[in-house]
C-alpha positions in Angstrom: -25.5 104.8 -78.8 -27.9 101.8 -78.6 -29.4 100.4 -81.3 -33.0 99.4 -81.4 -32.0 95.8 -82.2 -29.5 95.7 -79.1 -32.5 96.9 -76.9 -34.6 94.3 -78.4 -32.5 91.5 -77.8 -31.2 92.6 -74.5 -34.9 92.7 -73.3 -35.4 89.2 -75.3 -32.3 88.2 -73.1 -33.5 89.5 -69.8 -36.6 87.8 -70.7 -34.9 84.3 -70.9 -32.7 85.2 -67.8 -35.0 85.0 -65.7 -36.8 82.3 -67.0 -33.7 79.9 -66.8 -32.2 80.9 -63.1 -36.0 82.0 -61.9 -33.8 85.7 -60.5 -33.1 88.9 -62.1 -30.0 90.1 -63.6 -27.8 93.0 -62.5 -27.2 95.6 -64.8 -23.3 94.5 -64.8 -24.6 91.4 -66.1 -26.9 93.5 -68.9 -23.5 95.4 -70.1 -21.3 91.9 -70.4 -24.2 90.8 -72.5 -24.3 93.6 -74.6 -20.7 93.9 -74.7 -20.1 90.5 -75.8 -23.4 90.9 -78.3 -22.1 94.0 -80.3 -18.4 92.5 -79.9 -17.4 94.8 -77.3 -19.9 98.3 -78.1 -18.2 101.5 -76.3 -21.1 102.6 -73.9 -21.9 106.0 -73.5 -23.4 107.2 -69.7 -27.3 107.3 -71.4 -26.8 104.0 -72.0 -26.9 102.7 -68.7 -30.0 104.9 -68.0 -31.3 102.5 -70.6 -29.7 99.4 -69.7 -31.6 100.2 -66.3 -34.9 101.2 -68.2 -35.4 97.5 -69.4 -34.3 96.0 -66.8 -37.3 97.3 -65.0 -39.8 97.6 -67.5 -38.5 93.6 -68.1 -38.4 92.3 -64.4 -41.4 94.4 -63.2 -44.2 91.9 -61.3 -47.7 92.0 -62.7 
């Protein structure tokens, strides 16, 4: 299960994605991220639900 620090992060991350290369990232990109943050976390299937939460709560025009 996500942690509320890896969701922060990974939104922090998304954040500064997009930023830098002015695109958004693909969820496979959001799970190396993670991956590599947490030292290779196990992901459970909700966890992509949520990986896919942020990503468009993050990336979302205003």
């Amino acid at each position: 299960m996500l942690t509320t620090k890896i969701t922060y992060v990974l939104a922090n991350w998304i954040k500064e994605w997009r930023k830098c290369r002015n695109e958004d990232p693909t969820l496979d990109d959001c799970l190396k991220f993670v991956e590599w943050k947490s030292d290779n976390y196990n992901l459970i299937n909700s966890d992509w639900m949520i990986f896919e939460k942020i990503l468009i709560y993050e990336t979302e025009k205003i």
